[in-house]
N, C-alpha and C positions, 0 to 999 in steps of 0.2 A: 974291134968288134964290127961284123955285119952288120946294114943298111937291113931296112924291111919297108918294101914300096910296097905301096899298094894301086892297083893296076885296073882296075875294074870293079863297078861295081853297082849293083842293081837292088832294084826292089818289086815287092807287088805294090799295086797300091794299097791304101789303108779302106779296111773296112769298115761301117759302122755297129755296133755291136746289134746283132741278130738282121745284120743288112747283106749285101749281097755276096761276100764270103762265107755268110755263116753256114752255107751249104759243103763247105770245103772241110775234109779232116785236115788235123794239122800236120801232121806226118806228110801229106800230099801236097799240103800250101808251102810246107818247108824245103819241098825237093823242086820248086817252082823255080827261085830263082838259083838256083842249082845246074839245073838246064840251061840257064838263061846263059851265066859266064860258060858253058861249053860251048853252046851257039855262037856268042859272040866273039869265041877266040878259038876259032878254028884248028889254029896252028898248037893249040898245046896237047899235050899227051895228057889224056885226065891220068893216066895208071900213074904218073910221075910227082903225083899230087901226095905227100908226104901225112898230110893231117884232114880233118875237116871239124871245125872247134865252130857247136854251135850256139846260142843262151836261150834259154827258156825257163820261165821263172813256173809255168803250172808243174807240167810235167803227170798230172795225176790222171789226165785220159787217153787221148789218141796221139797226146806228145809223150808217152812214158817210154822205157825200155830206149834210154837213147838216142830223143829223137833225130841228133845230127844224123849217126849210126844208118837209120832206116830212111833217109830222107837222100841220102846219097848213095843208097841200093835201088830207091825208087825212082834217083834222077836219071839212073842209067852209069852213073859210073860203076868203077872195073871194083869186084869185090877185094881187092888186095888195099886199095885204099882206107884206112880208118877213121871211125870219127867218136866226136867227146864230147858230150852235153852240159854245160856249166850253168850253175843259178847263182847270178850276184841280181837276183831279182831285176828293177826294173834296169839297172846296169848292167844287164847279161850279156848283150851282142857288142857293147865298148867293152866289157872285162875279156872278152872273146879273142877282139882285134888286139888286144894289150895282149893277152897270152899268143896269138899265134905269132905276134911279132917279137916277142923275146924269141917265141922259138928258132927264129931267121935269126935274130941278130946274136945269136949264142953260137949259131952255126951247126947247130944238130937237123936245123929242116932248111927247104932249099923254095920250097913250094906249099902254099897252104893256103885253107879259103876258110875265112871269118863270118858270121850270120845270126841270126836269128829268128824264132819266129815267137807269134803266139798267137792264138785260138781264144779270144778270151768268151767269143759267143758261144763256144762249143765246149767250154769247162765244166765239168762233170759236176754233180751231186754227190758227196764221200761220204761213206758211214763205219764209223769204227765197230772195232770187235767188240764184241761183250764181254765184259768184266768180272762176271760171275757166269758157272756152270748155270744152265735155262733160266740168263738171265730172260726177261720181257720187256726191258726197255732199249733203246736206241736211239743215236740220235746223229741228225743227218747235218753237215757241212756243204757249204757253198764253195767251191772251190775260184772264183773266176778272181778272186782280187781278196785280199788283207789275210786277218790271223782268220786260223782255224786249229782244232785239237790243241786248244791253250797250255799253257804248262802252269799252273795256280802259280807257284817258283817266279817264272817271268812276269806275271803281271804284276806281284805283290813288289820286284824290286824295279821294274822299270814301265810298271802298265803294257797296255795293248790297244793303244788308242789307233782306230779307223783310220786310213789314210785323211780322209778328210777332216778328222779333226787335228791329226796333225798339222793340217794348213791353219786351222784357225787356231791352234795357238803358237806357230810362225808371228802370224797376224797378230796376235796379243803380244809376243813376249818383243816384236820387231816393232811393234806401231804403223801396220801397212792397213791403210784405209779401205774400205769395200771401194769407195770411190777410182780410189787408185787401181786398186785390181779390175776394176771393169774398163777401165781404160787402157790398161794393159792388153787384158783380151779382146778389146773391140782391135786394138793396133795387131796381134797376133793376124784376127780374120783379115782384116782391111790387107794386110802385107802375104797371105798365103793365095788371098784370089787376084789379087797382081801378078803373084807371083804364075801361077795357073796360068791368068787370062797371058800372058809370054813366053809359056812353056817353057820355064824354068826346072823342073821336073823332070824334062821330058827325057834326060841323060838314065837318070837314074831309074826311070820307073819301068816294068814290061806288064804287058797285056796279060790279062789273065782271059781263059776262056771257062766258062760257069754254064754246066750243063742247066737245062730247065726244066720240069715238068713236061711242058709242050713245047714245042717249035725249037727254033735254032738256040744252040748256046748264048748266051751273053757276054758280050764283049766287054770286061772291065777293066779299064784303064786308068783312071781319076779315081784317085783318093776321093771319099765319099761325105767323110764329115765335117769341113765346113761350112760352114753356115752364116749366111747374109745375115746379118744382126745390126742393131744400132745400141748408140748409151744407152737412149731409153727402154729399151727394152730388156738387155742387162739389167737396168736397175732394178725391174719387176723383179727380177726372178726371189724364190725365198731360200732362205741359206738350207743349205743340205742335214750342217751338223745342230743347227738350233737355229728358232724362227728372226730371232736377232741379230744369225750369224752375219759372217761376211762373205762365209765359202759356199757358191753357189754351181750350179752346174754350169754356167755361161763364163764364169771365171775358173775353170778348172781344166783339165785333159779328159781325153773321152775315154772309152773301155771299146776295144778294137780289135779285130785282126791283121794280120799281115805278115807276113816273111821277110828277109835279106838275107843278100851276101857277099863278101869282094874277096876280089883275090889278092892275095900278097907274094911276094916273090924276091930273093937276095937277088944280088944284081947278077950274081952267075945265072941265076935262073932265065932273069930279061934278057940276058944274050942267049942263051939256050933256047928258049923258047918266044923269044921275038916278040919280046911283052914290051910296053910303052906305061911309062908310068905313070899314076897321076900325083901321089906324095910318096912323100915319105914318111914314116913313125916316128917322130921326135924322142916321143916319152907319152907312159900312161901312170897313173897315181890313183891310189884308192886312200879313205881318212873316215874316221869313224866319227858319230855327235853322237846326241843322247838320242835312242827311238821316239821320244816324243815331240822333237821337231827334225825327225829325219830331213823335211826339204830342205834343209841348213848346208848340209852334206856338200854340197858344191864348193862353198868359199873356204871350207879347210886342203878341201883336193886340190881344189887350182892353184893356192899359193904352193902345195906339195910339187906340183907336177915344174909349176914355175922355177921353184927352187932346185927341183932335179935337175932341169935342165938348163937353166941360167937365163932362162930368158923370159920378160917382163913382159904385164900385160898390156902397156903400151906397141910392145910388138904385134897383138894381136889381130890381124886386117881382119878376121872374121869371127865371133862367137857362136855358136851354136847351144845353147843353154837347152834343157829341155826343160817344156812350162809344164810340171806337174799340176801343179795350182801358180797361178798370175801371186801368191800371197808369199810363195817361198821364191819363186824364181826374182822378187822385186827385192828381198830381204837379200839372196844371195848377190844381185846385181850392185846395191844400197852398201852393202857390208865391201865392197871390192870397190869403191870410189866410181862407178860407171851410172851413168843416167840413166834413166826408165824408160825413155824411148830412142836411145843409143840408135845409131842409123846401121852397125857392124852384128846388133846383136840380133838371132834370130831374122836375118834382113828377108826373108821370106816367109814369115810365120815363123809357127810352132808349133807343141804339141796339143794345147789349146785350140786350134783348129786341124790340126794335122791328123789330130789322134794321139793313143800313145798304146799300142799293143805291146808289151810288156817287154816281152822277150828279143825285138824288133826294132826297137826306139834308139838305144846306142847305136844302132848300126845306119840308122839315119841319118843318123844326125852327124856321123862323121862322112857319107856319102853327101851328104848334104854339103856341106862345108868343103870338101875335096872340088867337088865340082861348081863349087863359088870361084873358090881362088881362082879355080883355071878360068873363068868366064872373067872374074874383074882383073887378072893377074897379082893378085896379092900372094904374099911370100906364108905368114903362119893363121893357124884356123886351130881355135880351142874348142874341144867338144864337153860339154860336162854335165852330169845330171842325180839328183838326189838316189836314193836306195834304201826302201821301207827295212824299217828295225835297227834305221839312225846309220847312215852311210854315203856318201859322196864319193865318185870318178872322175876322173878330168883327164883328156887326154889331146896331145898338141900333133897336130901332121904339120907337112911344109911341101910345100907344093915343089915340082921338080920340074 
């Protein structure tokens, strides 16, 4: 079997919802960093570019029709190139990189570039059709995040509980304290503006430029939503799902936009086109829980992915967990024998300060983790993150 490296790889930074992307269609933010891997590697042929596999979990406004498809006509690549839009919700852009890399390693593609984006500021208003000839009633959906056009069917056999109240009953059925969770996410901020304040980042991220109303474009470069907090102030907050709760906005993931993408390549390709690599694809793993403690989803993937590939999570120099809510990422951490404030997991934040733009966040979080190893020299980096309607990813690179 073919190797599947991956070579490059970038992001915008994250925005905060209705903050200074929200001016950006998604279609346009997804061809952002699109451009970005042409610019930075001069030397390849885009036309020779086999696939373009991207995730987006909306899809219902200015990301529909495809949005890989349109996103890499608008980057400027050569129209003979193809692309493929997939929804493993918020595991879109890691089920993305899992699929373009069997592609390589099967040996049907040679060249291929993994991504996602999502617009969650700019998610439409939906309204279905009417049900009766002149009907007069209507009724409009939110599109930016959870269920919409329920199926009576699904609720009655497994509910359609809110993303956030699936954190809180993680939190019930696990025994994860509001305590704990807020300490969780103060360690999230306190480790992503370290992380910042040494440009740690600074590999992965590219410059966006943001027209204005008046004057010059804005220059955005920094991720936008984290936020200087303390305990105390965490503790204030009131839970989201019930005034009792424990899932709060300060211990949760934020609602975002942003883009990614990297490039992947067989190793005939790196000598072909004079690519440098930074891992390799070990193995990716999907695993299903019940929808209503979807954040569970992680601890059945990772021992999947471990067992695929033989190798233990004592090997792992680096985690990258994504913190949907601090209540399931501690329940997944808990359930796997790893401590709470592990120094490997997350060692730069999370998505709890980082954001978590839907379609966007797997792809972070393995660019993230790719460009650890090469900084600390560590050998394996486990990426993994829950998936609304009860589903967990987890996928292993190793640095080259």
């Amino acid at each position: 079997m073919n190797q599947a490296f991956i070579c490059d790889a970038v992001r915008t930074p994250f925005g905060r919802f209705g903050g200074t992307l929200s001016t950006v269609r998604a279609d346009d933010l997804a061809a952002l960093p699109l451009k970005a891997l042409l610019e930075r590697n001069p030397g390849l042929d885009p036309a020779r570019i086999d696939d373009v596999i991207y995730g987006c979990a909306n899809q219902a406004g200015e990301d529909n029709r495809n949005v890989a498809r349109m996103a890499l006509l608008l980057a400027g690549l050569p129209e003979n190139v193809p692309g493929s839009t997939v929804n493993r919700l918020c595991g879109s852009s890691l089920d993305a990189i899992g699929i373009a890399a069997r592609a390589i390693k099967s040996g049907e593609t040679q060249l291929m570039v993994a991504g996602g984006v999502e617009s969650m500021s700019r998610a439409p208003f939906v309204m279905g059709k009417a049900e009766s000839a002149f009907s007069r009633s209507m009724k409009m959906e939110d599109t930016t995040i959870g269920w919409r056009f329920i199926n009576p069917l699904m609720k009655a056999l497994y509910g359609v509980d809110s993303m956030p109240e699936t954190a809180e009953n993680v939190a019930d059925e696990f025994g994860i304290s509001r305590a704990d969770q807020d300490a969780f996410a103060l360690r999230s901020q306190q480790r992503t503006a370290l992380a910042q304040g040494k440009g740690l980042f600074d590999d992965e991220l590219i410059a966006v430029s943001v027209p204005q109303r008046k004057g010059d474009a804005l220059n955005f470069a920094r991720d936008e939503h984290p936020r200087n907090t303390s305990l105390e102030s965490l503790a204030k907050l009131k839970g989201v799902v019930r005034a009792d709760g424990s899932v709060t906005a300060g211990n949760a993931s934020g609602v975002n936009d942003g883009a990614c993408a990297m490039l992947l390549a067989s190793e005939q390709a790196l000598i072909a086109h004079d690519l440098q690599p930074l891992a390799r694809v070990v193995g990716v793993a999907t695993a299903g829980v019940a929808p209503r403690i979807m954040g569970f989803g992680p601890s059945p993937a990772v021992r999947k992915v471990l067992a695929q590939t033989g190798l233990t999570l004592d090997q792992m120099d680096v985690i990258e967990l994504n913190e949907a809510f601090a209540a399931q990422a501690l329940a997944v951490t808990r359930s796997l024998g790893l401590a709470d404030d592990a120094a490997h997991i997350n060692p730069n934040g999370g998505a709890i300060a980082l954001g978590h733009p839907l379609g966007a966040s797997g792809g972070r979080l393995a660019m993230t983790a790719a460009y650890q190893l090469k900084r600390t020299g560590g050998r394996y980096a486990l990426c993994t993150m829950c998936i609304g309607v009860g589903q967990g990813i987890a996928l292993i690179i190793e640095r080259v």
